[in-house]
BAVOSE-555553 format. One record per residue: x, y, z of N, C-alpha, C in turn. Coordinates in steps of 0.02 Angstrom, whole numbers, plus 50000, padded with zeros to 5 digits. Example, Ala and Ser with C-alpha at 12.3 -4.5 7.8 and 13.67 -1.06 7.14 Angstrom:
<pts>
506604971650390506154977550390506604983550390/506424988850354506844994750357506455000250394/
</pts>
This chain:
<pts>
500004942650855500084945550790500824945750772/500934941750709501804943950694501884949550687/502494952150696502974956250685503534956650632/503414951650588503884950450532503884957450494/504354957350405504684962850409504034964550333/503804970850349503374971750272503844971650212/503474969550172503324969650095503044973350051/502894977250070502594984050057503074991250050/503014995649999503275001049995502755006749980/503095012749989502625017949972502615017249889/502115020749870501925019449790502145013949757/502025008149789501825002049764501115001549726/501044994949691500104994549667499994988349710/499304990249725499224983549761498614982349758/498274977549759497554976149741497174974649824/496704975949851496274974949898495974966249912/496134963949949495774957649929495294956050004/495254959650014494584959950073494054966350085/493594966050121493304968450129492714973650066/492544979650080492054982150048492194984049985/493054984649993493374987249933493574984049878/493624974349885493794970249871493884970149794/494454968849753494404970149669494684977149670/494694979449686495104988549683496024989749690/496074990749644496874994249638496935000549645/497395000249685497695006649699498495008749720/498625013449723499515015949754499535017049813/500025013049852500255014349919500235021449951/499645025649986499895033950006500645032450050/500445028850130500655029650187500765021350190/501125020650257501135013450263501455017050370/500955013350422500825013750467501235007750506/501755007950524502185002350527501854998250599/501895003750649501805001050729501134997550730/500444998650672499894998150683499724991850634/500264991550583500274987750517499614987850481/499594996050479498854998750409499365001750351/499065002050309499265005450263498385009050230/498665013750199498415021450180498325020150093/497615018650063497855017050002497445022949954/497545026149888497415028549865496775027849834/496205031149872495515030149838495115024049855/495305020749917495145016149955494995016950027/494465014250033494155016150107494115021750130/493575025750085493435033050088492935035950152/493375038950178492675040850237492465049150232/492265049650264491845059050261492145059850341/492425065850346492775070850404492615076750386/492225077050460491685080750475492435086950515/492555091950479493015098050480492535104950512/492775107050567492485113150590492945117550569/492645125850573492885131550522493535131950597/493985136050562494725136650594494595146650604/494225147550561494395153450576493625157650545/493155165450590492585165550555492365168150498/492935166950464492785167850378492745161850334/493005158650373493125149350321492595146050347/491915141950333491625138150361491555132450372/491595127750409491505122450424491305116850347/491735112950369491585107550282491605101850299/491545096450238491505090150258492075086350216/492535083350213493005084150189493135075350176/493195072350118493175064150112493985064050074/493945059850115494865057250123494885049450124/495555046650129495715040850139495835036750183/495665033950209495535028550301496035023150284/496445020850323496925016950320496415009150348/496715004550287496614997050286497224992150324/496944986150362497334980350374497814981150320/498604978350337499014975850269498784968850254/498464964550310498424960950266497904956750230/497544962550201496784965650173497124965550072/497614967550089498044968550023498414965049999/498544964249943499114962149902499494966749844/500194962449831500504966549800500194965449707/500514971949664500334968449598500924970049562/501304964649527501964963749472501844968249445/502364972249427502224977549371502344970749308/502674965049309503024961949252502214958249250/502004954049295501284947849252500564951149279/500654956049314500154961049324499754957649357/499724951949409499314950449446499544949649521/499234949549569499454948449630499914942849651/500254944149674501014940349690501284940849773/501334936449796501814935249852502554937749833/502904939549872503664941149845504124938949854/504804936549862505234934949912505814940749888/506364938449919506974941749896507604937349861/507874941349813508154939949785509014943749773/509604937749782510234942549793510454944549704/510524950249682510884950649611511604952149615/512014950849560512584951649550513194955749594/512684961749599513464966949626513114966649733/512714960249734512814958649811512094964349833/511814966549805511194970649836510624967049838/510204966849885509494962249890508994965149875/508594962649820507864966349798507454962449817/506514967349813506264959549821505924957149717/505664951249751505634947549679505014944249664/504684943649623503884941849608503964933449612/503464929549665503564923649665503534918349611/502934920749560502744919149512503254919949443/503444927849427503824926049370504474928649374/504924928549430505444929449464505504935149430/505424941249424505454948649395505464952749483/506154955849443506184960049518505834967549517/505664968249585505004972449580505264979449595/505904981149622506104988349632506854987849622/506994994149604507814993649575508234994449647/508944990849650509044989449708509464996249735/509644996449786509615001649860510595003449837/510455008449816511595010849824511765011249884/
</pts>
């Protein structure tokens, strides 16, 4: 499995392109570096089965978000609004962003 460097940020959009969820957009929660999952908003919902903590609160069932393969996902341009590969790109005052492959629109403002 590579180890190359993600492409991915927190609250990014990114569209699902596998599995049950497949066609679904959503925002980056988490991103799981050592495991390379990411955590997506309203995607791959499971039920956690929660016992009471204390005997006034009772036991619940609690549906949350299950972390997906990254590379289950793709990114989406905020500029042509469809899924895009990225690369990087150097601008003027020497800072590196990355950049939509498709309509060279850079995708986050760069790093001071």
């Amino acid at each position: 499995m590579g180890q190359g460097r993600l492409q991915l940020r927190v609250n990014d959009k990114v569209e699902v392109i596998a599995g049950k969820d497949k066609g679904r957009v959503g925002k980056v929660l988490k991103i799981e570096k050592a495991e390379r999952r990411v955590v997506v908003e309203r995607i791959n919902m499971i039920k956690k089965h929660q016992k009471s903590r204390d005997p006034n609160q009772p036991g619940q069932i609690v549906e949350r978000e299950s972390s997906i393969d990254i590379s289950n996902v793709m990114l989406v341009c905020p500029e042509c609004a469809e899924t895009v590969r990225t690369g990087s790109k150097v601008l003027d005052d020497g800072s590196k962003v990355r950049a939509c492959k498709k309509c060279q629109a850079t995708i986050e403002t760069p790093k001071k």
